[in-house]
BAVEX-997832 format. One line per 10 residues: number of its first residue (from 1); for each residue y, z, x of C-alpha. Coordinates in Angstrom, 2 decimals. Layout:
// BAVEX-997832
NUM	Y,Z,X | ...
This chain:
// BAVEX-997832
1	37.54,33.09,-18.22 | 40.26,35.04,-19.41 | 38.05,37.01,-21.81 | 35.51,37.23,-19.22 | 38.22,39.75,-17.56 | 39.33,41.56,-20.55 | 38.15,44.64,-18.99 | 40.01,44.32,-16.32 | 43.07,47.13,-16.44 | 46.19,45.97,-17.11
11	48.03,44.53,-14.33 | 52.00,45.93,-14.42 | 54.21,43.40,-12.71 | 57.16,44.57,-10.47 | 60.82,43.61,-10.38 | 60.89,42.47,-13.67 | 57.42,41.08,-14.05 | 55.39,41.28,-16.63 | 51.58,40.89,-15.77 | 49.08,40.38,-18.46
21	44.97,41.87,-18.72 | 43.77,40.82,-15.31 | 46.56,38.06,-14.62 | 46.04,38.50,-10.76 | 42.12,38.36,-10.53 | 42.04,35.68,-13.31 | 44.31,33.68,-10.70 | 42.35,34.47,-7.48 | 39.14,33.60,-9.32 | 40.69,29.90,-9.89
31	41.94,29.12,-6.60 | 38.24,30.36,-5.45 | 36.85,27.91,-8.04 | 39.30,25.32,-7.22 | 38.37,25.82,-3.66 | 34.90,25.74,-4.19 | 34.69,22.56,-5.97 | 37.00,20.87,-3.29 | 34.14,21.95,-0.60 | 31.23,20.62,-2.76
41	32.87,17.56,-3.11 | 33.10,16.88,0.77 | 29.90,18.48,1.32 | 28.82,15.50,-2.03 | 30.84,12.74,0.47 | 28.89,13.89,3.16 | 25.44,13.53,1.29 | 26.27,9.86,0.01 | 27.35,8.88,3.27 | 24.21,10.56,5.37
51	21.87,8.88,2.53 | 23.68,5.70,3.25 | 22.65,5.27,6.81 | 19.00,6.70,5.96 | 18.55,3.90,3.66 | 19.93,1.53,6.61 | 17.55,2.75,8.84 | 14.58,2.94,6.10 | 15.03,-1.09,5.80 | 13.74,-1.31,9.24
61	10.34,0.50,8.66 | 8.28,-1.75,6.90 | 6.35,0.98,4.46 | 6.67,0.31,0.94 | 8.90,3.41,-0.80 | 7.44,5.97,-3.23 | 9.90,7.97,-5.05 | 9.14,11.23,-7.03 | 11.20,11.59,-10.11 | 11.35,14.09,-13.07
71	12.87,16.62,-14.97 | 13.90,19.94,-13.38 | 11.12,22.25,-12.39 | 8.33,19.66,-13.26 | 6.87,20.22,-9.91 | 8.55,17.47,-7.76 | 8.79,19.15,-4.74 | 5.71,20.87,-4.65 | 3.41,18.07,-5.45 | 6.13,16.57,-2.53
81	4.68,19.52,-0.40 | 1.18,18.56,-1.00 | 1.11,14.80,-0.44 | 3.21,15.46,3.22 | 2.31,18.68,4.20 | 6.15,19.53,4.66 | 7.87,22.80,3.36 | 10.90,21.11,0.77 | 12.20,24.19,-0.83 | 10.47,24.14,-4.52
91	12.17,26.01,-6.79 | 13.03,26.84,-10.61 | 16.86,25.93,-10.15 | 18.85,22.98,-11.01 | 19.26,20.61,-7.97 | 17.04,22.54,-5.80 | 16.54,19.42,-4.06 | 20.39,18.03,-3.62 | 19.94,15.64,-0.80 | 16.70,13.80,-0.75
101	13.90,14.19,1.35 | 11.70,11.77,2.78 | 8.38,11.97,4.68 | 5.54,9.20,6.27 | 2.62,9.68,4.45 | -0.86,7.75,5.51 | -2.87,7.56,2.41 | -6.52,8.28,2.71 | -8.90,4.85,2.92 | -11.81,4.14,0.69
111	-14.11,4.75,2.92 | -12.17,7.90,4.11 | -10.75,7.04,6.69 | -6.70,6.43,7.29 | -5.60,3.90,4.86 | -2.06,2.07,4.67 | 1.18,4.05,5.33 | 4.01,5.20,2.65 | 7.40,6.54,2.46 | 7.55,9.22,0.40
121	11.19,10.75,-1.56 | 11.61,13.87,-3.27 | 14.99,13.77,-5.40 | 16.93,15.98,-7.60 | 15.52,16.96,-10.93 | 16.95,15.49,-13.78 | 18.08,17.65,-16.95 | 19.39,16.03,-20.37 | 23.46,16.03,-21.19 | 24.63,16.06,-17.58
131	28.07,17.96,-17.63 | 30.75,14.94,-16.81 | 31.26,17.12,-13.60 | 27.96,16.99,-11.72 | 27.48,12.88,-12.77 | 28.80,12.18,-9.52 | 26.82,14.15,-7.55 | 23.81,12.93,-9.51 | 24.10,9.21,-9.30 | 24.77,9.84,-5.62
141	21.38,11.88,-4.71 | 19.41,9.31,-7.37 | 20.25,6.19,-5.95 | 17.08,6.18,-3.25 | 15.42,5.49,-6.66 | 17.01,1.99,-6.77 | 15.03,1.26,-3.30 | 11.81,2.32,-4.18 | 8.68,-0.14,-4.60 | 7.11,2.36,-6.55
151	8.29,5.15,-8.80 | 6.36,8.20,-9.46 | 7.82,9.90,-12.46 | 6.45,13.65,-12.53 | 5.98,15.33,-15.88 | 5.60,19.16,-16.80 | 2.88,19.11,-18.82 | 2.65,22.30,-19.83 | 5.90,22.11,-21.06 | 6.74,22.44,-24.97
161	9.28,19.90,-24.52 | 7.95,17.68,-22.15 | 8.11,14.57,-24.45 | 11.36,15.06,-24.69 | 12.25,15.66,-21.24 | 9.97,12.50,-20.45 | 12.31,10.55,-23.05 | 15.58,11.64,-20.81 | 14.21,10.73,-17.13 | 13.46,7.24,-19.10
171	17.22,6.82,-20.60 | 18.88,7.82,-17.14 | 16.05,5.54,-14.71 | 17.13,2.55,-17.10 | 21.20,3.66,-16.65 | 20.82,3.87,-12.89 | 19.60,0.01,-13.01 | 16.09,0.85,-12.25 | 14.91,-3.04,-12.67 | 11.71,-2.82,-14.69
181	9.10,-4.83,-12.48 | 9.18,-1.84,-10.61 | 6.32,-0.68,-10.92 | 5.68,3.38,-12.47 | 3.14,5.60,-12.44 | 3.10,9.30,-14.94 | 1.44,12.64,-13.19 | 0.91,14.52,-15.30 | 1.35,17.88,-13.73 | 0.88,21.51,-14.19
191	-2.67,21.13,-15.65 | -3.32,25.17,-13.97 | -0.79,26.41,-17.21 | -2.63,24.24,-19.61 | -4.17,25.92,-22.52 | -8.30,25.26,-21.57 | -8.40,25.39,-25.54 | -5.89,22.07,-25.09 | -7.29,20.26,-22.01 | -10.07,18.06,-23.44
201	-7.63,16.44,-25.89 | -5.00,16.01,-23.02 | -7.54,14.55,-20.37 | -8.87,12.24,-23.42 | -5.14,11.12,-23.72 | -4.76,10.79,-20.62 | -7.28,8.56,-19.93 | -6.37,6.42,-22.69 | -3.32,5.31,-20.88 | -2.83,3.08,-17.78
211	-1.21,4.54,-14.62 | -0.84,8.11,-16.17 | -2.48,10.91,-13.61 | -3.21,14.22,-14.56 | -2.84,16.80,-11.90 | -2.05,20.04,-10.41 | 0.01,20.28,-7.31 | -0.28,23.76,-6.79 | -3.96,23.66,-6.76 | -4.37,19.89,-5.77
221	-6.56,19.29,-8.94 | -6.37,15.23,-9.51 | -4.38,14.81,-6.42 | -7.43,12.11,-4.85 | -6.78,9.63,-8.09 | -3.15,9.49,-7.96 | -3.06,9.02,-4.22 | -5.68,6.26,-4.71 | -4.05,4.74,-7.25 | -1.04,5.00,-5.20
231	-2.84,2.75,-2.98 | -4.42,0.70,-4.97 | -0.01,-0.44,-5.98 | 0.16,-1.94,-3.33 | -2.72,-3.53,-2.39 | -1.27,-6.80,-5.01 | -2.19,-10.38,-4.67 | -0.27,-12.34,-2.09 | 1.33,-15.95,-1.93 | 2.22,-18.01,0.53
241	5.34,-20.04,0.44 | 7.20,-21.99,2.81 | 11.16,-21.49,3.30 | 14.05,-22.91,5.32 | 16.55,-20.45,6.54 | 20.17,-21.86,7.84 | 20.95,-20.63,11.17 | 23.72,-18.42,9.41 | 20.67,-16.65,7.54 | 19.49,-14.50,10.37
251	19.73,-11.31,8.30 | 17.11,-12.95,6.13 | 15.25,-14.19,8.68 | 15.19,-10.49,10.50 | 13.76,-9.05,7.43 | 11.52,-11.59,7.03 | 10.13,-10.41,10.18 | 10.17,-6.48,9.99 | 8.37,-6.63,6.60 | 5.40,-8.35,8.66
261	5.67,-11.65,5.95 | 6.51,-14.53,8.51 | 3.10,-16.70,9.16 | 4.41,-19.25,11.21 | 8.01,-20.34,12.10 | 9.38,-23.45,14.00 | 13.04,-24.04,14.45 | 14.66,-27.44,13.72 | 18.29,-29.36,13.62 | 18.83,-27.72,9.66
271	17.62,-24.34,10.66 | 14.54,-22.00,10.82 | 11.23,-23.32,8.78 | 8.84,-20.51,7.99 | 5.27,-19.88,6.29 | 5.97,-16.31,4.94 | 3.44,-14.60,2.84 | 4.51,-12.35,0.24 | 3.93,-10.23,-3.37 | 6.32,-10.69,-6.04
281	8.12,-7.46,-5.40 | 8.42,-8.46,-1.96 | 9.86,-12.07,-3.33 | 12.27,-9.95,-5.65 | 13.58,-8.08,-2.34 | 14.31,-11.09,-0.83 | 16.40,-12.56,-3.05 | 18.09,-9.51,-3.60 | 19.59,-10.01,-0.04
């Protein structure tokens, strides 16, 4: 900072002070920094705390949670844009998208009509060596990711470096205690700044992998795949199981309910007995109560 001001003229102290190059702008500037970090910080508080009580309430809607995730500027919010129709701000900028957004999206049916019903989250774009300053902030817009039933991890394609950056969004999901059964699907995005001369030997790649989805968001190339296999997550085989639920379980018992699992329930002298039917994510959430 200091030599950022070395062209400042000297500053002559009075009374028997002696100022040095810039000595009273170099101070202003740090209280304004110092100041400025203090109000990020509250306005940070403020996010967790908001983001808190929007996952409270998102525990009561039972739609499965889709949550986009990538490096900066691989698209997030646009593709975002496209699968809800809403206007998150997309832009080339590190944590565009600070606070999480999250939209009800109906994905289409085979047969074309309206098929079963999502929650969709953009989140902030990761970037590789996170200053120690801004981990905070970054653990506290990323953990939606740790309640999503699905992850959708969005790649710049077109990017020279996008095996690298695909390597970094790995290392931090598996550092934020993204469990592994949850299940992940790559889109592959950008495919309008793909070299045509490149884009046989990328779709043939492509296509060579499970759950990896080329697309374009901008244009909306490859957008009916992903959102069908999107679908298709969800649609898993289903057991049925029978449980017995003290009467001091009523939180499990209430969410139980609101997921739509209970078959049939009778109460008796030990508690609740229920017929619930369930997929093994579902099972996982459960005993994660």
């Amino acid at each position: 900072m200091v030599r950022a001001w070395t062209h400042l003229e000297r500053q002559r102290g009075g009374f028997g002070f002696v100022g040095g190059p810039g000595e009273t702008q170099l101070e202003a500037d740090r209280r304004a920094i110092d100041d400025q970090v203090i109000r990020l910080k509250r306005q940070l508080d403020k996010v967790v705390k908001t983001r808190e009580l929007h996952r409270a309430s998102r525990r009561k809607v039972p739609f499965p949670l889709v949550a986009l995730v990538g490096y900066t500027n691989a698209g997030k919010s646009t593709l975002f844009n496209r699968m809800t129709g809403a206007e998150v701000l997309a832009k080339d900028m590190l944590f565009a998208t600070l606070d999480p957004t999250m939209r009800g999206i109906v994905l289409p049916a085979p047969d074309g009509g309206a098929g079963r019903k999502i929650i969709a989250s953009d989140t902030v774009g990761f970037i590789s060596d996170l200053p120690t300053q801004l981990v905070a902030a970054f653990r506290a817009t990323l953990e939606e990711v740790l309640e999503a039933d699905l992850i959708l991890h969005v790649r710049d394609i077109s990017h020279p470096e996008t095996a690298e950056q695909a390597e970094d969004v790995t290392e931090i999901l598996t550092a934020l205690g993204v469990k592994p059964e949850v299940p992940l699907i790559e889109v592959w995005n950008k495919l309008d700044l793909v070299d045509p001369s490149a884009r046989a030997a990328l779709d043939a790649n492509a296509s060579g992998r499970a759950q990896v989805f080329p697309i374009s968001a901008l244009t909306g190339e490859g957008l009916a795949p992903l959102l069908a296999a999107i679908s298709l997550t969800f649609d898993e085989a289903k057991t049925d199981r029978s449980l017995t639920l003290s009467f001091a379980e009523g939180r499990k018992r209430a969410w139980l309910h609101k997921e739509g699992l209970v078959i049939t329930e009778t109460e008796g002298e030990d508690g609740y007995h229920l017929t619930v039917r369930w997929t093994a994510r579902q099972k996982q959430r459960f005993r994660d109560l």
